[in-house]
C-alpha positions in Angstrom: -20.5 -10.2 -17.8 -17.4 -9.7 -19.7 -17.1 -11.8 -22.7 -13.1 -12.4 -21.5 -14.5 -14.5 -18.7 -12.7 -17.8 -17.9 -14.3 -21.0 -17.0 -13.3 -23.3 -14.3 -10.9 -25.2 -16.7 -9.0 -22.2 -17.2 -8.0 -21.4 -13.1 -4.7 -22.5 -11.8 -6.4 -24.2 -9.1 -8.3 -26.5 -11.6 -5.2 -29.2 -11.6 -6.0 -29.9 -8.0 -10.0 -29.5 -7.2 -11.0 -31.9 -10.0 -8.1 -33.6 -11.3 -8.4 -37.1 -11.4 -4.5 -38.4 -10.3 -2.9 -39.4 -7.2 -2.3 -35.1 -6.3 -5.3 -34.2 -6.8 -6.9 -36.7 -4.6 -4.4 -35.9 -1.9 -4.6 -32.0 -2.1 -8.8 -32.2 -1.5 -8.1 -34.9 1.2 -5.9 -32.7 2.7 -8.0 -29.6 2.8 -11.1 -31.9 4.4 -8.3 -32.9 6.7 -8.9 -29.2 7.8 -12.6 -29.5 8.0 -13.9 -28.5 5.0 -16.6 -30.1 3.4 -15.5 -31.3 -0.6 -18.6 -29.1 -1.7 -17.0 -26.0 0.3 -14.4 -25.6 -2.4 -15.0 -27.8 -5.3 -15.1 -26.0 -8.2 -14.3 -22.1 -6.6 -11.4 -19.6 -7.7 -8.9 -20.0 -4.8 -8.0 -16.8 -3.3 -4.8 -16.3 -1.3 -4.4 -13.6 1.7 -1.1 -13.1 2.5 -0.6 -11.9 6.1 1.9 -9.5 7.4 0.5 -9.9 10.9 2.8 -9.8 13.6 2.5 -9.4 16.9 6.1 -7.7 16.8 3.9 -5.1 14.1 1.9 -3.0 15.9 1.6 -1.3 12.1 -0.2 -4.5 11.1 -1.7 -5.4 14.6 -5.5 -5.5 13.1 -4.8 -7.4 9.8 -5.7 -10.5 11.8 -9.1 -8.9 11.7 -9.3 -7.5 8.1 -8.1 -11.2 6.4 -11.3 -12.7 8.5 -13.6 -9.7 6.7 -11.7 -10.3 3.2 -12.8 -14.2 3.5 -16.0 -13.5 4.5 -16.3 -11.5 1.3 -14.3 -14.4 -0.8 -17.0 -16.8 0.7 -20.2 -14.6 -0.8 -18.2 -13.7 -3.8 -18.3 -17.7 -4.6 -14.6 -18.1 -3.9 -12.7 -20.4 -1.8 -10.1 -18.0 0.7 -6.6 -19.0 2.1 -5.1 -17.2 4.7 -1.3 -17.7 4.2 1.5 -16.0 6.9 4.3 -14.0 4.8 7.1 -11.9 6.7 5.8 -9.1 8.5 8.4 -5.7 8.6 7.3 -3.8 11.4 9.8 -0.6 10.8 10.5 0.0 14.4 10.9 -3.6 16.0 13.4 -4.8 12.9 16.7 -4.3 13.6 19.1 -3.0 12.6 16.5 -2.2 9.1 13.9 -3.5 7.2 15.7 -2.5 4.1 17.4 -5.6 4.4 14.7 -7.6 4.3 12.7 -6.0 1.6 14.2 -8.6 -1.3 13.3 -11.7 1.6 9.6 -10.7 1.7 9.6 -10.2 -2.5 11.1 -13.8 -2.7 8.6 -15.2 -0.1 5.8 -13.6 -1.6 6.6 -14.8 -5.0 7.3 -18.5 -4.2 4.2 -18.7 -1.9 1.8 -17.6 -4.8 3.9 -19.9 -6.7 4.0 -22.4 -5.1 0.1 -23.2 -3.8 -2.5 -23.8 -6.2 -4.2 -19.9 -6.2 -6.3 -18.0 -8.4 -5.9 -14.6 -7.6 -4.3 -12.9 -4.2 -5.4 -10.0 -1.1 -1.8 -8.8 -0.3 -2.1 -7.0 3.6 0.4 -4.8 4.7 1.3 -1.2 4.8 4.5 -0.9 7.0 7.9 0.5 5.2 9.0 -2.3 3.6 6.1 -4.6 2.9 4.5 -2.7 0.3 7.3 -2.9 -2.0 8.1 -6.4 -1.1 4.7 -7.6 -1.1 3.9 -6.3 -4.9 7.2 -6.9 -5.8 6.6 -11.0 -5.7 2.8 -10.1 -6.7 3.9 -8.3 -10.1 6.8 -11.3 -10.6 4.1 -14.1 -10.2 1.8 -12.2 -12.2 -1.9 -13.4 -10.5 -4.8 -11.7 -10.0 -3.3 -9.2 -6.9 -5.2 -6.7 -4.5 -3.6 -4.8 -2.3 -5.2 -3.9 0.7 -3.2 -1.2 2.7 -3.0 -1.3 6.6 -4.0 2.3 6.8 -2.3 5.0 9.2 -2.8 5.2 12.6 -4.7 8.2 14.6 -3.3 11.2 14.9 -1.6 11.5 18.2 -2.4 14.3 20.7 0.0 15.8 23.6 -0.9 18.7 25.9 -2.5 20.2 23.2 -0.5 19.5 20.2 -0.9 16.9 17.3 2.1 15.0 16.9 2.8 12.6 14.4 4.6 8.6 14.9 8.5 8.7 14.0 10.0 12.5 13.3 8.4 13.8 16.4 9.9 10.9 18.8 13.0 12.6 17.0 12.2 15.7 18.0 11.4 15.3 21.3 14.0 13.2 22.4 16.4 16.0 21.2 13.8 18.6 23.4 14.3 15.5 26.3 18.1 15.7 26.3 18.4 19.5 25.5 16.2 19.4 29.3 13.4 21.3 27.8 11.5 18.4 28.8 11.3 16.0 31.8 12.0 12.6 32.2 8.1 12.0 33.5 6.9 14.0 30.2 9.0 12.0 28.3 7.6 8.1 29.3 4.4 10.3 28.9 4.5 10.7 25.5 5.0 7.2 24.8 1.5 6.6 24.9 0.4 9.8 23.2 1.9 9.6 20.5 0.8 6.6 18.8 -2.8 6.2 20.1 -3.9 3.2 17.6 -2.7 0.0 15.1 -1.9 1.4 11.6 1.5 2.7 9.9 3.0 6.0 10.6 0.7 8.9 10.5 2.9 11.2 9.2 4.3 11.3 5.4 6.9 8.7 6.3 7.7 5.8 3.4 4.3 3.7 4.3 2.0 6.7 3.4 3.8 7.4 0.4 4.2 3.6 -0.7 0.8 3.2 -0.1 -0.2 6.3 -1.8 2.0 5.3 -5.3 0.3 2.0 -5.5 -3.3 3.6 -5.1 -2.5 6.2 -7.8 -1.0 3.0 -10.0 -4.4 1.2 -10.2 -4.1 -2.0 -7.6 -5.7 -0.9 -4.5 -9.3 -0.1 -4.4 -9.9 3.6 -5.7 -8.7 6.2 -2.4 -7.9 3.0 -0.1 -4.7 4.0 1.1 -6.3 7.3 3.0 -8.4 5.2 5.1 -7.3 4.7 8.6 -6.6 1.6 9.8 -9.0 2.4 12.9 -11.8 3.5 11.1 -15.1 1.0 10.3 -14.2 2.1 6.7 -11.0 0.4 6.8 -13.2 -2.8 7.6 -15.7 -2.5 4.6 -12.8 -1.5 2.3 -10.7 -5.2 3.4 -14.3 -6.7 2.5 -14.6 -5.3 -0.8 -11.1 -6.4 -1.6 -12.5 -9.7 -1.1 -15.1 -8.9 -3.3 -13.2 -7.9 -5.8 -10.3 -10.4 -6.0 -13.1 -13.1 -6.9 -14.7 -10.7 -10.1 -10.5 -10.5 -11.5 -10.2 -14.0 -11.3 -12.9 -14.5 -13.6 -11.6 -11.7 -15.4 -8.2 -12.5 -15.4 -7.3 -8.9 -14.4 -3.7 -9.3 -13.6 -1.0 -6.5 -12.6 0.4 -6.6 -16.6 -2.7 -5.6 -17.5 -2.8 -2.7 -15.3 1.4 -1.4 -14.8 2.6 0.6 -17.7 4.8 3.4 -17.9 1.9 5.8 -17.7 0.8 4.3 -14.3 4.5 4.3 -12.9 4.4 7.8 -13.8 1.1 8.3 -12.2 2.5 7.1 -8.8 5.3 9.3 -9.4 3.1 12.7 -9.7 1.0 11.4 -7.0 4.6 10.3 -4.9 5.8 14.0 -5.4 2.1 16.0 -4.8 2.6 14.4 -1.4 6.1 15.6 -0.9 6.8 11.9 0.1 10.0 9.7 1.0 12.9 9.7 -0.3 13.4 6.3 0.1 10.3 5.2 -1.7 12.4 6.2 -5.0 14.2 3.3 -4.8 11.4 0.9 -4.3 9.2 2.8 -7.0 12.0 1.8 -9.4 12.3 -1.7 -8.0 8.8 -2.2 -9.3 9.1 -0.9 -12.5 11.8 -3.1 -13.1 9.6 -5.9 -11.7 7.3 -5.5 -14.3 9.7 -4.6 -16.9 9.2 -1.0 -17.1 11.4 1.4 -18.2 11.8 3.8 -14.9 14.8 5.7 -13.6 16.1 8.5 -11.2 15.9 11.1 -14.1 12.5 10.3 -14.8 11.4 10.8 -10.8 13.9 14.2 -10.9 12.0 15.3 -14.4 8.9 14.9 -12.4 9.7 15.9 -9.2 10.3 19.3 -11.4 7.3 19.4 -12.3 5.1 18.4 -9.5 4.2 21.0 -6.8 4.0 19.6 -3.4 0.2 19.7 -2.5 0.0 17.5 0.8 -0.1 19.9 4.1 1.2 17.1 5.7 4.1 16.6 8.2 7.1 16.7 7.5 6.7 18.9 4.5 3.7 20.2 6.4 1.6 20.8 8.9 -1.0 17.9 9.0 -1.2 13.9 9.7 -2.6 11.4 7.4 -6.1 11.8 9.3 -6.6 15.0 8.4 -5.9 14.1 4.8 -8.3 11.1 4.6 -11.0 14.0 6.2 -10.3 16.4 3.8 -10.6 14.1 0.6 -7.7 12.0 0.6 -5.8 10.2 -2.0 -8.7 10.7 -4.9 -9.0 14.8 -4.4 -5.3 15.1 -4.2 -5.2 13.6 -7.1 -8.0 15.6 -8.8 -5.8 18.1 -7.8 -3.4 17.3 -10.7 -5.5 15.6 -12.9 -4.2 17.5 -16.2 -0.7 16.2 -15.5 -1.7 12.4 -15.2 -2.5 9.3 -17.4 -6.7 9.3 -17.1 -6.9 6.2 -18.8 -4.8 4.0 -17.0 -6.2 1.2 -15.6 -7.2 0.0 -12.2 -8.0 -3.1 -10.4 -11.8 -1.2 -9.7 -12.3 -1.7 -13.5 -12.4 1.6 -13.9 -10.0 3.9 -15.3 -8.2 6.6 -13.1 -10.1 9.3 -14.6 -13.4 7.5 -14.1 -12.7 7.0 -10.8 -11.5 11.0 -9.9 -14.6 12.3 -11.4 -16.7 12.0 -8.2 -13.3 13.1 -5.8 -14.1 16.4 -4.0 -11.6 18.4 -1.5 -13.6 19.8 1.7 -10.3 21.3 3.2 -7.7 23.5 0.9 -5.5 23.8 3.8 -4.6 20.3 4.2 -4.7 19.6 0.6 -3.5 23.0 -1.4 -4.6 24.1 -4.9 -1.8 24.4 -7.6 -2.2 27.9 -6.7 -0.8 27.7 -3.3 1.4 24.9 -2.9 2.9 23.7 0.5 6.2 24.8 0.0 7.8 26.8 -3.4 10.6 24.0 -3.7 10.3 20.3 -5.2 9.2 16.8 -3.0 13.1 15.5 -3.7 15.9 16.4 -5.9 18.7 14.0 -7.3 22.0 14.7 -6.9 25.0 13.4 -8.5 29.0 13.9 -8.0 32.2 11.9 -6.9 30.2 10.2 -3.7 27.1 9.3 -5.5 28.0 9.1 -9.6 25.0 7.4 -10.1 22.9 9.4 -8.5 21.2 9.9 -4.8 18.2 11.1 -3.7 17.6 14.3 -1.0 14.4 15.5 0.6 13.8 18.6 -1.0 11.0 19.9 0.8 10.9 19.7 4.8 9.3 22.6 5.9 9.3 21.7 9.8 11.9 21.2 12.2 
């Protein structure tokens, strides 16, 4: 046990499952109003799961399914779950972008872990957008905070090629109106391309989002490379549960894991993966968040740095299932181990070095050594000049068409 432990009278919860006053009585007659017996909760860490679920987010059409295995998990832990709704960004239905929404979801998440009596929170999502957002309120509010990724979906398949969600639809609408294609082969493809739930399969922004916060410390250790249609991705959303209830007792909150060295991590990891350009500017939202010094010269100074090592489209040649086979996240990482922080922490417990020691790579193709990087230039580059004077960020490393 770790002698930092908190007793009952030290959770947030504690004001309303035994306090003796009028709100107390009212918030456990309210939750028997939903049919839960007094000794169901009494006395239990309350654990929030905020839902992105949509059914306007195919990204997030299975996270109904993974909050019921997170409570489950809460329940054996010896916590009490709370399955709360939060906005859900599903990239392709929002219109005209989910960038405007990004601060809405931040807000919402923030207020709703403000706002109800929890101990500690499982954040779900994975699209664009609700990464960012979701830890964005998380790392405000300052709880006990999971995130459990969505996971990418399948890789899709088409008369013989593997085609990846987003850039190819680009692609091939170009090939459509060019009349390289036909109209028939076109509504074809609509249901080839994206063959399960899960975020984009290629190295789009929820990949690489996902990818920073795994390499920061608050997923579990390699979660982001699971995909979302894999059993895995099941038993990982139940050992979130797990877990959220052994930080509450803890009191392992995102202070006590964010520090320039992790930001930094995501950053090596962010660039290794030859990832989005727009996840620079939520990277530094976050570190602003939690009050870290982060900035566009720090993410160029790395970017320098960092070869890209991720085969994967559209730097490369892969999809995000073809990472997770080949190692994933944690043998990426291994991969540029001497240029990371191995004692920052993680939500595991363990520090990232402790938790890379095991990581293997069964594929060197997919995921390159330093020796043979994907492509000779940098992930991004930051350039600056009478349009942008304070600076904008270019993909630097797109090595398909």
């Amino acid at each position: 046990m770790n002698k930092d432990r908190r007793t009952i009278d030290q959770l947030r919860s504690q004001r309303w499952y035994d306090s003796p006053d009028m709100r107390g009585f009212a918030h456990r007659q309210r939750t028997q109003q939903m049919g839960l017996r007094r000794e169901e909760f009494m006395s239990k860490p309350v654990v929030g799961i905020l839902n992105t679920w949509s059914d306007m987010s195919p990204c997030h059409a299975h996270l109904r399914d993974r909050a019921e295995a997170v409570k489950r998990a809460v329940w054996a832990a010896g916590g009490f779950p709370v399955e709360l709704p939060a906005m859900s960004l599903g990239e392709v239905m929002v219109k005209p972008t989910t960038m405007l929404y990004r601060n809405f979801l931040a807000m919402e998440a923030e207020e709703l872990l403000r706002s109800h009596p929890l101990d500690g929170v499982v954040l779900l999502g994975g699209c664009d957008k609700t990464t960012p957002g979701l830890l964005m309120g998380a790392i405000s509010m300052d709880i006990p905070a999971i995130f459990c990724p969505a996971g990418p979906m399948l890789n899709g398949k088409w008369k013989g090629k593997t085609l990846g969600a987003g850039t190819h639809t680009r692609k091939y609408w170009d090939e459509l109106r060019s009349g390289n294609i036909t109209q028939d082969e076109w509504v074809d493809l609509e249901s080839r391309m994206t063959r399960s739930n899960g975020t984009c399969n290629t190295m789009g922004t929820a990949s690489t989002m996902t990818s920073i916060v795994d390499a920061m410390g608050l997923t579990l250790p390699g979660a982001s490379s699971i995909p979302a249609a894999d059993s895995g991705h099941v038993r990982m959303a139940s050992a979130c549960g797990a877990r959220i209830v052994e930080m509450i007792w803890e009191n392992l909150r995102p202070s006590d894991i964010l520090t320039r060295d992790s930001f930094l991590n995501g950053a090596r990891c962010y660039m290794a993966m030859g990832g989005s350009t727009n996840a620079a500017v939520h990277l530094i939202a976050l570190a602003r968040r939690a009050n870290v010094e982060l900035t566009l010269d720090d993410l160029d100074a790395v970017a320098r740095e960092t070869p890209v090592l991720a085969n994967i489209f559209p730097s490369g040649e892969y999809l995000m299932e073809d990472f997770f086979y080949a190692g994933g996240l944690p043998a990426l990482l291994k991969r540029i181990a001497g240029h990371l922080a191995l004692d920052a922490r993680s939500i595991s417990g363990k520090t990232l070095g402790e938790w890379l020691e095991p990581a293997e790579c069964y594929d060197d193709d997919v995921i390159r050594p330093l020796s043979n990087p994907v492509t000779p230039g940098t992930a991004l580059a930051v350039l600056r000049g009478n349009l942008a004077p304070d600076g904008a960020v270019i993909k630097a490393s797109a090595a398909n068409p």
